[in-house]
LOLUM-893993 format. One record per atom (N, C-alpha, C): residue number from 1; x, z, y. Coordinates in steps of 0.001 Angstrom, whole numbers. Layout:
ATOM    i     east       up    north
ATOM  NUM        X        Z        Y
...
***
This chain:
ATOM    i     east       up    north
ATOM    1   -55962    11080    18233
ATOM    1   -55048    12121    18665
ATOM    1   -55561    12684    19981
ATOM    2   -55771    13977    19884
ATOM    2   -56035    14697    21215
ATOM    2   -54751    14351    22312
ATOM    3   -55083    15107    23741
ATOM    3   -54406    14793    24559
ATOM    3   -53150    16086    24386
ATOM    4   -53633    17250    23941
ATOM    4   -52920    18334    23874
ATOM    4   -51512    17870    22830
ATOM    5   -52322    17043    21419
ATOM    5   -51165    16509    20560
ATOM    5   -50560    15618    21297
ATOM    6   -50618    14767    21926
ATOM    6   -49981    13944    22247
ATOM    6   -48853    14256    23588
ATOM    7   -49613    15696    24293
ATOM    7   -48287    15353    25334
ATOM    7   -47175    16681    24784
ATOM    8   -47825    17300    23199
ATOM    8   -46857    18085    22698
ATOM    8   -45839    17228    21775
ATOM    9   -45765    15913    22109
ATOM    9   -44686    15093    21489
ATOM    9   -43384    14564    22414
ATOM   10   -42796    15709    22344
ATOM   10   -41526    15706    23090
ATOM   10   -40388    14080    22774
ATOM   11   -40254    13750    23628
ATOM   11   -38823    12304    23324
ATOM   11   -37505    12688    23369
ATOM   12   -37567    14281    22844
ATOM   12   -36166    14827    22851
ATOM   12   -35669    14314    21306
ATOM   13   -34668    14194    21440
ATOM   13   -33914    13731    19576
ATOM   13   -34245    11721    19892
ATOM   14   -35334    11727    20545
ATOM   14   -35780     9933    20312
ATOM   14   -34383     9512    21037
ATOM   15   -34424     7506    20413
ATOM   15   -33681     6900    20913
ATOM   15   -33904     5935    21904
ATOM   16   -32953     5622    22925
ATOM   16   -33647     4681    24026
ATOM   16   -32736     4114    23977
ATOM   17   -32859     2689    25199
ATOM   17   -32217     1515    25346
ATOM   17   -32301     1942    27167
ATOM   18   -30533     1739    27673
ATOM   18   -31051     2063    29369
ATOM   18   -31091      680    30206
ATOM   19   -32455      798    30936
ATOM   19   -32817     -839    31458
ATOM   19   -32557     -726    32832
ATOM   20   -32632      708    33283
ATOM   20   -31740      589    34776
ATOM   20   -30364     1255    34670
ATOM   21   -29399      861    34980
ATOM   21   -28001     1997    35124
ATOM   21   -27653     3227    35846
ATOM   22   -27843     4287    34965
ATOM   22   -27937     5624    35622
ATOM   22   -26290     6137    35987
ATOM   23   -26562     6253    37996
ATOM   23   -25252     6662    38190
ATOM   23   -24906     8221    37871
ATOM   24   -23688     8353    38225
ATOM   24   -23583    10215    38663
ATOM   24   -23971    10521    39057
ATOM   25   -25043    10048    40412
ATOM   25   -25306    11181    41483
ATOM   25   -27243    10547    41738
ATOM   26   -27642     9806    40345
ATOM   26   -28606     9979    40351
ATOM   26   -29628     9542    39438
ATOM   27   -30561     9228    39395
ATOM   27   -31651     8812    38038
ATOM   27   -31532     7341    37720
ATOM   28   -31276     6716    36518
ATOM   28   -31655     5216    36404
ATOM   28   -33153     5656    35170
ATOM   29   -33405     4777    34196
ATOM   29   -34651     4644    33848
ATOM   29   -33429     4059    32133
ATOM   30   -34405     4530    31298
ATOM   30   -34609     4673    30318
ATOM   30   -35827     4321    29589
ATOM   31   -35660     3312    27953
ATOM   31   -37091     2937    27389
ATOM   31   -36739     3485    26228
ATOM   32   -37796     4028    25802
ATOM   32   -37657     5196    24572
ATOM   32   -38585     4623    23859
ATOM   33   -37890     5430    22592
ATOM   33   -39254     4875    21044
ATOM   33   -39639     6414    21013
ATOM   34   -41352     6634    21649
ATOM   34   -41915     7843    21645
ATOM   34   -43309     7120    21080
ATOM   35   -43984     8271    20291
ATOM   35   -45810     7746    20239
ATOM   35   -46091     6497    19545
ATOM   36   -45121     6139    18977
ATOM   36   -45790     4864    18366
ATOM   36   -45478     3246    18875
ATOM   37   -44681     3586    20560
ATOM   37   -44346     2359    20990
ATOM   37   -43516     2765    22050
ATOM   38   -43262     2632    23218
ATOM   38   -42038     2594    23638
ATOM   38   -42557     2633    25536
ATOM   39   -42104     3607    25621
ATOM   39   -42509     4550    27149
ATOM   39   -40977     4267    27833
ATOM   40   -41049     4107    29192
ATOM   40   -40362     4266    30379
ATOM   40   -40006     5639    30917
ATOM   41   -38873     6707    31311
ATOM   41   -38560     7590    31898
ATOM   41   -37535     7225    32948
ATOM   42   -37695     8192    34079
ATOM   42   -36712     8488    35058
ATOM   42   -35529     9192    34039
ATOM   43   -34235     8497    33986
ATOM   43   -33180     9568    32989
ATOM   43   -32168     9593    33898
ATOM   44   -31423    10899    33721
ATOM   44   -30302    11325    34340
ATOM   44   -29158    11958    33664
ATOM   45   -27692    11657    33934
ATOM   45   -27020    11629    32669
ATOM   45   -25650    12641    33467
ATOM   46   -24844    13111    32549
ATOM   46   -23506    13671    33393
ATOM   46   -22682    12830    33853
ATOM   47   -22728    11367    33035
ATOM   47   -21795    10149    33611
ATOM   47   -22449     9183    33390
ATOM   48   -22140     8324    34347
ATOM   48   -22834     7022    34484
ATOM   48   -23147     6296    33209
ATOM   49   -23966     5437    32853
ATOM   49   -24431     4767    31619
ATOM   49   -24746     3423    32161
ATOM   50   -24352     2554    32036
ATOM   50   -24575     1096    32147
ATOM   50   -25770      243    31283
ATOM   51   -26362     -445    32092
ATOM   51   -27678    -1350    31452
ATOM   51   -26980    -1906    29922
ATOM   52   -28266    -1268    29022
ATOM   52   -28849    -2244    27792
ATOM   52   -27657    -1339    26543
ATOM   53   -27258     -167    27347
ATOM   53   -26475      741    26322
ATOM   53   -27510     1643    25225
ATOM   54   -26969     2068    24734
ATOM   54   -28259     3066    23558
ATOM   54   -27798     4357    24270
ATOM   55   -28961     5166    24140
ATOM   55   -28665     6461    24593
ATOM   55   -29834     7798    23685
ATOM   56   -29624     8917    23668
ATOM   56   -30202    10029    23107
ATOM   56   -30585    10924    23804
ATOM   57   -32181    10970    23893
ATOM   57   -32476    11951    25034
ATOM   57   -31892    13021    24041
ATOM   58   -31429    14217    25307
ATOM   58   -31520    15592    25010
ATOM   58   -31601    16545    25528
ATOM   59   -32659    16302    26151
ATOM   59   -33179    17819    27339
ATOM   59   -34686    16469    27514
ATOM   60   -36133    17503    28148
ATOM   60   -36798    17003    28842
ATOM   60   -36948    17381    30195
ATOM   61   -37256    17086    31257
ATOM   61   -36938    17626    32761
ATOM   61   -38637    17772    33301
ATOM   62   -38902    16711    32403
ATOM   62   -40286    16669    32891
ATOM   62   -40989    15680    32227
ATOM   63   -42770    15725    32803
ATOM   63   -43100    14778    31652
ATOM   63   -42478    13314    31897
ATOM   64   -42379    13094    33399
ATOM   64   -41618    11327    33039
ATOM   64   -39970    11567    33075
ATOM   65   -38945    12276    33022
ATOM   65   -37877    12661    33296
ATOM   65   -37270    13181    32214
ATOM   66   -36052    12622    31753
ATOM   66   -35318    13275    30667
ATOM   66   -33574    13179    31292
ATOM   67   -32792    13706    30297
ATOM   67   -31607    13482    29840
ATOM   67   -31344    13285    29321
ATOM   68   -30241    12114    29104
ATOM   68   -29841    11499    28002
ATOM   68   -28104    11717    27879
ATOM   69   -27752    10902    26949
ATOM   69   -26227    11249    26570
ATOM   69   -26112     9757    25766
ATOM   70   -25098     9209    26008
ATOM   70   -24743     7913    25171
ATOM   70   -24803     7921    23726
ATOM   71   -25320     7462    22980
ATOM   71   -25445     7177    21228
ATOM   71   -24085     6711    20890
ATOM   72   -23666     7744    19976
ATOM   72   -22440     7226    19212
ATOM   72   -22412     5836    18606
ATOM   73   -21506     4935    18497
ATOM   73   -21637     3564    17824
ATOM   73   -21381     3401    16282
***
């Protein structure tokens, strides 16, 4: 896989697990199933998300930076 394919593989729609707790008023970290195995982001959310919850990126902010939103149960 070229580098061009690979950083045109957005982790928007992917699912993550959050391993730091992202407050309101700022970034926790997020591990996503992107590429084949499972990448680390800075994520930032509208409300707080507590460690080891599932979450759905949906926005990218940047290449290490997303938004996420809690996964329905």
């Amino acid at each position: 896989m070229s580098v061009a394919e690979e950083s045109s593989q957005s982790p928007v729609g992917a699912l993550g697990r959050v391993t730091v707790p992202i407050p309101s008023d700022g970034p926790g970290e997020v591990l996503v199933a992107v590429r084949g195995g499972s990448e680390a982001y800075a994520a930032w959310a509208d409300h707080p998300i507590g460690r080891n919850l599932r979450v759905i990126v949906v926005e990218s902010i940047s290449a290490r930076s997303v938004m996420v939103e809690p996964f329905p149960s």
